[in-house]
C-alpha positions as CSV (number, residue, x, y, z in Angstrom):
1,X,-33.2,109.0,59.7
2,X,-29.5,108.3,60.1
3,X,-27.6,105.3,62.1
4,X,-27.2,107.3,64.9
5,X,-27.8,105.8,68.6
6,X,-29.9,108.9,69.2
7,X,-32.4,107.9,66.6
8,X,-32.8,104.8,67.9
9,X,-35.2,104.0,71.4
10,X,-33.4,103.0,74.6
11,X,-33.3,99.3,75.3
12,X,-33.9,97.5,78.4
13,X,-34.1,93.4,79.0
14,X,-36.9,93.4,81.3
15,X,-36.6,90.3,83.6
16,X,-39.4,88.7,85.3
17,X,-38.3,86.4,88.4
18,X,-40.7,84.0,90.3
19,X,-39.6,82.1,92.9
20,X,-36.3,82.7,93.2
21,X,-35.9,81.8,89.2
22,X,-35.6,83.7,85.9
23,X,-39.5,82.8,84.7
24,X,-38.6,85.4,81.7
25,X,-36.5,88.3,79.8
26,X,-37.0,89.6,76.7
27,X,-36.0,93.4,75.5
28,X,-37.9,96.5,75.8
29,X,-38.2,99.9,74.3
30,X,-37.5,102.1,77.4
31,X,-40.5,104.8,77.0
32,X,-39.8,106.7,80.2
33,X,-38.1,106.7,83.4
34,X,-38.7,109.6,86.1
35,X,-36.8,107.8,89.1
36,X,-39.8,106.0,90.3
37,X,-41.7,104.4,87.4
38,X,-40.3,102.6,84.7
39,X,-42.6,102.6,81.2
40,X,-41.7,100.2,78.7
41,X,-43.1,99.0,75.8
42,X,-42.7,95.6,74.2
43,X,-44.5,93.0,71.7
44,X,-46.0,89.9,73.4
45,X,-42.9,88.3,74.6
46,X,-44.4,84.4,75.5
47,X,-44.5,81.5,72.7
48,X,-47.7,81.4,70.5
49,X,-51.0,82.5,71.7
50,X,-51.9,82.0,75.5
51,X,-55.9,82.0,75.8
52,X,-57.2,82.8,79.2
53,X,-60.9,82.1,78.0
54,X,-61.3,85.9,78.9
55,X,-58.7,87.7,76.7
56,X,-55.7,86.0,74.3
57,X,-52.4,87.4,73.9
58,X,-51.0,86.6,70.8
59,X,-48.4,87.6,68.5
60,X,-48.7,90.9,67.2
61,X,-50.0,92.5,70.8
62,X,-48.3,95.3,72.2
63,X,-47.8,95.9,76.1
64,X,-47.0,99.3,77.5
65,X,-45.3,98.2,80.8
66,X,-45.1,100.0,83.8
67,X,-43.4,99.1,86.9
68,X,-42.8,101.3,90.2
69,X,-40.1,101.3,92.5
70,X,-41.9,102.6,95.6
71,X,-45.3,100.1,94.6
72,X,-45.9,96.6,94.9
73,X,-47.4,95.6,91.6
74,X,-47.1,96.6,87.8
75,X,-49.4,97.6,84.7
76,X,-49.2,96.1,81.8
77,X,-51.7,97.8,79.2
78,X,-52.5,95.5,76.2
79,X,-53.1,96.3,73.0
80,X,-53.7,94.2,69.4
81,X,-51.9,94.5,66.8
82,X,-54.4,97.2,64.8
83,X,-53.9,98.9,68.2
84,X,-57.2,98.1,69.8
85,X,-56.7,98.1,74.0
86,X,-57.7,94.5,74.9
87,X,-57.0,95.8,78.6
88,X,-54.6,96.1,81.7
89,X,-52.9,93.3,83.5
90,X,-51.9,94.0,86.7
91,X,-49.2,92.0,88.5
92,X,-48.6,91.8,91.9
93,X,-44.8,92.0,92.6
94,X,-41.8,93.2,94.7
95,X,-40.9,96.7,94.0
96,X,-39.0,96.6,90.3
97,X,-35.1,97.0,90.3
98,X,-33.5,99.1,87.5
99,X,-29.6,98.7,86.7
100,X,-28.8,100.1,83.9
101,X,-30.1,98.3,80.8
102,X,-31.6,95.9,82.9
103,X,-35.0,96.3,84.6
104,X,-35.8,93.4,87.2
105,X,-39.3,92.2,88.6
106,X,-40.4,89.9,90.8
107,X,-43.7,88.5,90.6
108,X,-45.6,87.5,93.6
109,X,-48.2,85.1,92.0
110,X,-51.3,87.5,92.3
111,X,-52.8,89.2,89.2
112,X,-55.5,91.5,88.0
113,X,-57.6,91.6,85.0
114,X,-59.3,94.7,84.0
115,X,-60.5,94.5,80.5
116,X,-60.5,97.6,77.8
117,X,-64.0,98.5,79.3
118,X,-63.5,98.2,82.5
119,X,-66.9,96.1,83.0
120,X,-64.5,92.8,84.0
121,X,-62.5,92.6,86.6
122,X,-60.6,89.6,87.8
123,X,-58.4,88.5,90.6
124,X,-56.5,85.8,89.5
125,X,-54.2,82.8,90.8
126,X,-54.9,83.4,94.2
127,X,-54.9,79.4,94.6
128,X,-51.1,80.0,93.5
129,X,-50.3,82.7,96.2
130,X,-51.9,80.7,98.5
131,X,-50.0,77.6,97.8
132,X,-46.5,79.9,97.6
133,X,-45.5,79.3,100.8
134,X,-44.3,83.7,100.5
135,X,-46.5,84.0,104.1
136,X,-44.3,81.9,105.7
137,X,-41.0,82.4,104.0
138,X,-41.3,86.3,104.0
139,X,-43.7,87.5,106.4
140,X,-43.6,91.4,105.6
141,X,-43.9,90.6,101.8
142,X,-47.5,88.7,101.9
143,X,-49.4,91.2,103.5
144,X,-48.0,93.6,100.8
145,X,-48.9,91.7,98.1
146,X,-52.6,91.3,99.1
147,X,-52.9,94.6,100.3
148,X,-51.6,95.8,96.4
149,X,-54.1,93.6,95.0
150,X,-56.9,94.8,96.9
151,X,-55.6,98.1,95.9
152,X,-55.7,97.7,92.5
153,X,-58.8,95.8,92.3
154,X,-60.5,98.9,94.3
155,X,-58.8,101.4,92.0
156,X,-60.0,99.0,88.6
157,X,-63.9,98.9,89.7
158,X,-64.1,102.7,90.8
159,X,-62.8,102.9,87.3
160,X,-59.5,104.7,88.6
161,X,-57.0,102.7,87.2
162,X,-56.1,105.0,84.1
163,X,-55.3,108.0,87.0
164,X,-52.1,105.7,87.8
165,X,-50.9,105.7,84.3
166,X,-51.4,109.3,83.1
């Protein structure tokens, strides 16, 4: 393989904003873009392990990103190292913003868990939407944000989750 730029993948920084603040960025292969979602694919981007109790991510994990620009949340498939799909974590989050080589998100404090068989499903840190204050300060964006979640959990536990990613 030579040095040329067309051998090598597409970059993006992905950035994740919460609350009005840069939470975190970190590069990304850019797997495909069709003008309404955005599939990237990067190694687990935080510091060490982070143990949920009901999945790790650790160094060595791959995510498979994808973020829509019509949608209100993103997929983030999971995989080990060996290549062994741990699961899908969903986000909930504004409609993502691509600028070039820079892909921006904003998340909106609600998540999904959907593990690789499909058996768990969890909504998570609704405590933290709750406690956002986005009802107030943005009263068209919390209703879409709850009504993405319920969304996605329906899609995860009729076991239609994989139709959104194909």
């Amino acid at each position: 393989m030579s040095a040329n730029s067309a051998d090598r993948p597409a970059l993006v920084e992905v950035v994740l904003v919460k609350a009005g603040r840069t939470k975190i960025r970190y590069p990304a292969e850019l797997v495909a873009d069709d003008g309404t979602r955005v599939t990237v694919r990067a190694p687990w981007a935080g510091d060490g392990v982070r143990d949920f109790g009901f999945v790790r991510f650790e160094p060595g994990d791959v995510f498979t990103e994808h973020y829509w620009r019509d949608r209100w949340y993103s997929v983030k498939e999971v995989r080990a190292a060996d290549g062994t799909l741990k699961g899908h974590y969903c986000d909930i989050t504004r409609p993502a913003e691509r600028s070039g080589d820079r892909l921006v998100v904003e998340d909106l404090d609600l998540d999904l868990w959907v593990s690789a068989d499909g058996t768990d499903v969890r909504r998570l840190d609704e405590d933290e939407f709750a406690a956002s204050g986005l009802e107030a300060a943005d009263p068209r964006a919390a209703p879409a944000a709850v009504a993405a979640l319920d969304d996605m959990d329906a899609r995860a536990r009729a076991g239609r989750l994989g139709a959104l990613l194909g």
